[in-house]
N, C-alpha and C positions, 0 to 999 in steps of 0.2 A: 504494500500500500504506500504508494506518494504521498507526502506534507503538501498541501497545495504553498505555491510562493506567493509573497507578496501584492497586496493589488495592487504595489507600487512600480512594480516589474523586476523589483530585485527577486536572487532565488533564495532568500531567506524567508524563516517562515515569519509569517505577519509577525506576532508573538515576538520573535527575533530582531524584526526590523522596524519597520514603525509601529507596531503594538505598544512597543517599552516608551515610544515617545508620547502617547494616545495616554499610559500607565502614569505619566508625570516625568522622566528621563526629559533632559534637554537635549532639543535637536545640535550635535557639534558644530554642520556648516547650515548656510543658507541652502543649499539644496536637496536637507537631507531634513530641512524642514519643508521643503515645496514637495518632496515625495510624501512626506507624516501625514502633508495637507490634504492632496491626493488623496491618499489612503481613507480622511477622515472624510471625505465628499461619497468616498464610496461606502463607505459604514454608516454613512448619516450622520455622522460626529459634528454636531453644529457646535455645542460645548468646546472641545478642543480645537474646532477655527475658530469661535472668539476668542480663546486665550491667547492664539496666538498670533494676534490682525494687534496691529499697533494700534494703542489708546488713543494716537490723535488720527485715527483714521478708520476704527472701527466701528461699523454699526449696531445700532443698537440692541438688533436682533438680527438672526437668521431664520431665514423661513428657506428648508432645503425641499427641491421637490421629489418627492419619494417614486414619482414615476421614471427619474434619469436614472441611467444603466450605462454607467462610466466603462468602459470596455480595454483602456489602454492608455499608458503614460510616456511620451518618451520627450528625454531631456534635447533640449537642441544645443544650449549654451550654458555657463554657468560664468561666469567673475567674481572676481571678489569673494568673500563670504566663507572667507575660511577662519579660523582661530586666530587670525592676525591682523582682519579686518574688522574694520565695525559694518560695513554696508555690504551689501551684496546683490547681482541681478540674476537670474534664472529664466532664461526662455524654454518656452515647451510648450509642445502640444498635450493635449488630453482629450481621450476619445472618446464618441459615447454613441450609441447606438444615434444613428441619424443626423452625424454631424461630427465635430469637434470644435474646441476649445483654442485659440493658438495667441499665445500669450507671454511676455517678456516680464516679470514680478519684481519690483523690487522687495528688500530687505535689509533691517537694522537692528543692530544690538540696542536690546531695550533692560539694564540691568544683568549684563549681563546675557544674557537670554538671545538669540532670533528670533523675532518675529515678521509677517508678512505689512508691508507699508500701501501697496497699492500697485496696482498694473496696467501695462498696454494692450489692446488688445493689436493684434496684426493681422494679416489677410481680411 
């Protein structure tokens, strides 16, 4: 029997990979918080995007639609957003039944911490 991997595309298992971050673990870089993120759009984790959408740019709530069927993540770019930075950017696609998502994210140490600031969208 297979562990299924990741819904973030890595082949760890959830549990492994963005589960521990989803469990309270801080994301290390910016882009391993944009997979967490991912991961929690696909679980419905509306909770853990708001913790982790910056205070001056978060809204108030999330209303996620439980009818999307996110199907696939992949990273196009990353900069910045490593342990030595405070910012970071992240582009990627994200797929979902009947379309996709394609999108360049910023990110900023907020206490320490990554969190998501706000995005472009492209195409």
């Amino acid at each position: 029997m297979t562990t299924p991997s990741c819904p973030c595309g890595r082949s760890e298992t959830y549990e492994k990979c963005c589960g521990r971050f989803h469990a309270g673990a801080a994301a290390p870089t910016a882009e391993a918080l944009m997979r967490s993120r991912y991961s929690a759009f696909v679980k419905g984790d509306s909770g853990y995007l708001l913790r982790t959408w910056h205070p001056r740019t978060r809204p108030a709530r999330l209303d996620l639609d439980p009818g999307t069927r996110w199907t696939g993540l992949e990273i196009l770019d990353s900069t910045g957003g490593s342990a030595f930075h405070t910012t970071g950017r992240v582009t990627f696609r994200a797929s979902q039944r009947g379309g996709s998502l394609h999108e360049r994210s910023r990110f900023e140490r907020v206490d320490g911490a990554w969190v998501y600031v706000d995005g472009e969208f492209l195409d």
